[in-house]
C-alpha positions as CSV (number, residue, x, y, z in Angstrom):
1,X,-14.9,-6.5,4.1
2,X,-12.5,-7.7,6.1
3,X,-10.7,-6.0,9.4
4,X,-6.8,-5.7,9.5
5,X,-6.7,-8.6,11.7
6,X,-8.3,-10.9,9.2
7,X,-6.2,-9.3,6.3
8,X,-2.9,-9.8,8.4
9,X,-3.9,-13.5,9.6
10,X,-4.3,-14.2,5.6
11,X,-0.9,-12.5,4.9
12,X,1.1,-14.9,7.4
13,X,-0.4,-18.1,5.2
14,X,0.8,-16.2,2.0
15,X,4.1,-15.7,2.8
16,X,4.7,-18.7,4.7
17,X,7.0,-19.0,8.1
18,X,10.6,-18.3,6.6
19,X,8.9,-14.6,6.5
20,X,8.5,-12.4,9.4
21,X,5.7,-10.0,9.0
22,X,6.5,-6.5,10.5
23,X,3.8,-3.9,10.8
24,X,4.3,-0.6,11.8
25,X,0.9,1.2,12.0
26,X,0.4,4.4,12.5
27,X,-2.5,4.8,15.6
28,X,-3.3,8.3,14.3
29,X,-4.2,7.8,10.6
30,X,-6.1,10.0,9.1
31,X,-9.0,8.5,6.6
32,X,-8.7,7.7,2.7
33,X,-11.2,7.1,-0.1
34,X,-10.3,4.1,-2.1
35,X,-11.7,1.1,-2.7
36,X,-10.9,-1.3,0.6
37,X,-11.0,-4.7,-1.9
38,X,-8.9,-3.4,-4.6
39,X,-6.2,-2.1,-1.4
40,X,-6.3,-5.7,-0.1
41,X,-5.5,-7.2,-3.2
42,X,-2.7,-4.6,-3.5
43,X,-1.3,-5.9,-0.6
44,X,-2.0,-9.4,-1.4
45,X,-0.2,-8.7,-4.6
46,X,2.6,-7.1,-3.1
47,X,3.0,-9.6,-0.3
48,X,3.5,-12.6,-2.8
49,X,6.1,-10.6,-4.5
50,X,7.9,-9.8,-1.7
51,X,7.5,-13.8,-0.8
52,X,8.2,-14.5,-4.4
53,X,12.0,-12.3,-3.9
54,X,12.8,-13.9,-0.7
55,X,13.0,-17.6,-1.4
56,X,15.5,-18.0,2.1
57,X,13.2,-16.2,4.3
58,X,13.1,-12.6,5.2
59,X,11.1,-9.7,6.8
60,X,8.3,-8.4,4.9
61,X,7.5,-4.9,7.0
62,X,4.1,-2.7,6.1
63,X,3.8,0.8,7.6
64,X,1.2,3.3,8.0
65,X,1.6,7.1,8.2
66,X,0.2,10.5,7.6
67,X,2.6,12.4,5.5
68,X,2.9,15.9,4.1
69,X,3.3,16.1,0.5
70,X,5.2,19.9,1.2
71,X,7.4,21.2,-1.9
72,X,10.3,19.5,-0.8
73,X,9.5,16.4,-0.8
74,X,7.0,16.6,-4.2
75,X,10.9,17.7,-5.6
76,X,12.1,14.9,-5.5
77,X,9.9,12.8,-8.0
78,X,10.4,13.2,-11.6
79,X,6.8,13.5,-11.6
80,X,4.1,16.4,-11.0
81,X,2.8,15.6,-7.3
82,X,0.0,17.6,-5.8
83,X,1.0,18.9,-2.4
84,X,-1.1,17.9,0.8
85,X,-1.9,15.7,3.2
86,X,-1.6,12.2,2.2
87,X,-1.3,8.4,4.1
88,X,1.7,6.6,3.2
89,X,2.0,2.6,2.9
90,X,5.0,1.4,2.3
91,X,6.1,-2.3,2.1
92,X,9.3,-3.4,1.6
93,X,11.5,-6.4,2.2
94,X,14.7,-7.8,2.1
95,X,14.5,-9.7,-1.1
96,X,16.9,-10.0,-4.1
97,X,15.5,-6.6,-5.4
98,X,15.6,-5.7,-9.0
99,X,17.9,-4.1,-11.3
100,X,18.0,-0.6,-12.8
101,X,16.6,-2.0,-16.2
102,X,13.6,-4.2,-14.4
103,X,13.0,-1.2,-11.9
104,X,12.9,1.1,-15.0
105,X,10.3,-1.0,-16.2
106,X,8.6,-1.7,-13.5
107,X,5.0,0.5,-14.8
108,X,4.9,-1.0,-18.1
109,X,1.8,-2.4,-19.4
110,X,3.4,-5.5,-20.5
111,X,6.9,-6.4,-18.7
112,X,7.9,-9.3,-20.0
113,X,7.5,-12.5,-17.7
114,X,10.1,-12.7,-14.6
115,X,12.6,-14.9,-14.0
116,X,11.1,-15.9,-10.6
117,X,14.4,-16.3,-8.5
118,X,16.0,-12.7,-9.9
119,X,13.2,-10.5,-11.0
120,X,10.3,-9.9,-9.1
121,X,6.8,-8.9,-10.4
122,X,6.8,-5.7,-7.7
123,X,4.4,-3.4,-9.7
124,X,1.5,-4.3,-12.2
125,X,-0.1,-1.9,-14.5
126,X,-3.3,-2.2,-12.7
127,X,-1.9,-1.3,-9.5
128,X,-0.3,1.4,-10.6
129,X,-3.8,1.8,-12.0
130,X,-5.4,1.6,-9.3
131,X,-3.6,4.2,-7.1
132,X,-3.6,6.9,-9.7
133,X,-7.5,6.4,-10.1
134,X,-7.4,6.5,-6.3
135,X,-5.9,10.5,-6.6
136,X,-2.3,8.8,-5.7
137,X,1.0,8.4,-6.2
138,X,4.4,5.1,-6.1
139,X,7.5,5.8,-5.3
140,X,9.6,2.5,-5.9
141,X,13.0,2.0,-5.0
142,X,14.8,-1.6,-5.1
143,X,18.8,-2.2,-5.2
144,X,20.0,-5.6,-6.2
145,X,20.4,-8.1,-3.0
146,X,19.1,-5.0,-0.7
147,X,15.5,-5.4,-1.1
148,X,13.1,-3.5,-2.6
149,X,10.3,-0.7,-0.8
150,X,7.2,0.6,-2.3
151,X,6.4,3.8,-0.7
152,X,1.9,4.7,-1.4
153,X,0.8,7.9,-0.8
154,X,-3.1,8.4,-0.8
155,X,-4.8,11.6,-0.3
156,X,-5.9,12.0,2.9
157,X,-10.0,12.9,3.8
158,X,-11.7,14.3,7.0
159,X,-10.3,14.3,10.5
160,X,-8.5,11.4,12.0
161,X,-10.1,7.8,12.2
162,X,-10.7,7.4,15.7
163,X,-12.7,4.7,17.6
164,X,-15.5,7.3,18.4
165,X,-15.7,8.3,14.7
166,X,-17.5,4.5,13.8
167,X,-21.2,4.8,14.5
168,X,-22.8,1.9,13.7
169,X,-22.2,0.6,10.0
170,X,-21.5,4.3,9.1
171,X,-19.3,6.9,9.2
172,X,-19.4,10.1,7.3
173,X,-17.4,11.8,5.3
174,X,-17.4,15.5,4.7
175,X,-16.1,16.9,1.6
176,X,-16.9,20.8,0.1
177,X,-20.5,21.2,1.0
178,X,-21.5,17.5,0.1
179,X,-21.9,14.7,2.5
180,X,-20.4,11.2,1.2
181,X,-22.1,8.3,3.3
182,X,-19.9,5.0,3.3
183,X,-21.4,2.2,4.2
184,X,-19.8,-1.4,5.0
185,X,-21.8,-4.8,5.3
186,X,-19.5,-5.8,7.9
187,X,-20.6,-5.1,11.5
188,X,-16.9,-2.8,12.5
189,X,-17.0,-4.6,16.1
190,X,-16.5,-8.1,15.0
191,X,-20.3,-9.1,15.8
């Protein structure tokens, strides 16, 4: 598995130099349970799409938060959300965005091919896939020459990731009165 660095050194080559890469990551954030190589390709994904809608150049930004799904904010989807605490990714750029029609579309199982210079290939049905299995929820919002953003939220687990939390190879997870033990083949220090 790879570290943020490594992921972030392989998303400059993707997008190229016309693209600045802007991260914005929260220093706080609290853990998440998902599957770290099917996250990476999400962002891979979502990094050549954003590429892909920016033939010019552009910025490409990716930012990390905690967020509180409270009853105002699950209001404003058209969609049951579960309240609670959640991490939020959201990547955007300022691309050609999509229309109301494509963005409409935009969760289908089979959208037809794009029309690479005026219809990006944001969302796939296995992304969407994969962050619903993953207990979360996509909010996408895109506007024609503006850009488009893609705002994750994933449920949040145990206390905040901190570097005294990583002990080794493992770190623990606590959840009701059963102990999840994660382990990575990747030494966390670099070594």
């Amino acid at each position: 598995m790879q570290s943020w660095h490594d992921t972030e050194k392989m998303l400059h080559r993707l997008i190229g130099e016309d693209i600045d890469l802007i991260t914005q990551l929260d220093g706080a954030i609290n853990k998440i349970m998902v599957d770290q190589g099917q996250l990476e390709q999400a962002l891979v994904n979502m990094a050549v799409n954003a590429r892909d809608a920016m033939p010019n150049g552009g910025q490409l930004r990716i930012q990390t938060e905690n967020f509180e799904m409270d009853a105002q904010a699950a209001g404003k989807y058209q969609y049951p959300c579960l309240r609670g605490p959640y991490v939020r990714l959201t990547i955007s750029d300022d691309g050609v965005g999509m229309n109301s029609e494509t963005l409409a579309r935009a969760f289908e199982p089979f959208l037809p091919p794009r029309k690479r210079e005026r219809e990006p290939d944001w969302v796939s049905q296995w992304f969407y896939g994969f962050v619903k299995q993953s207990g979360g929820y996509i909010d996408l919002t895109s506007e024609l020459g503006l850009g488009t953003s893609i705002r994750i939220y994933l449920p949040r687990v145990g206390r905040l990731v901190g570097k005294s939390e990583a002990v080794g190879h493992f770190q623990r997870v606590r959840c009701r009165k059963r102990t999840i033990l994660l382990v990575e083949d990747d030494d966390p220090s670099g070594n």
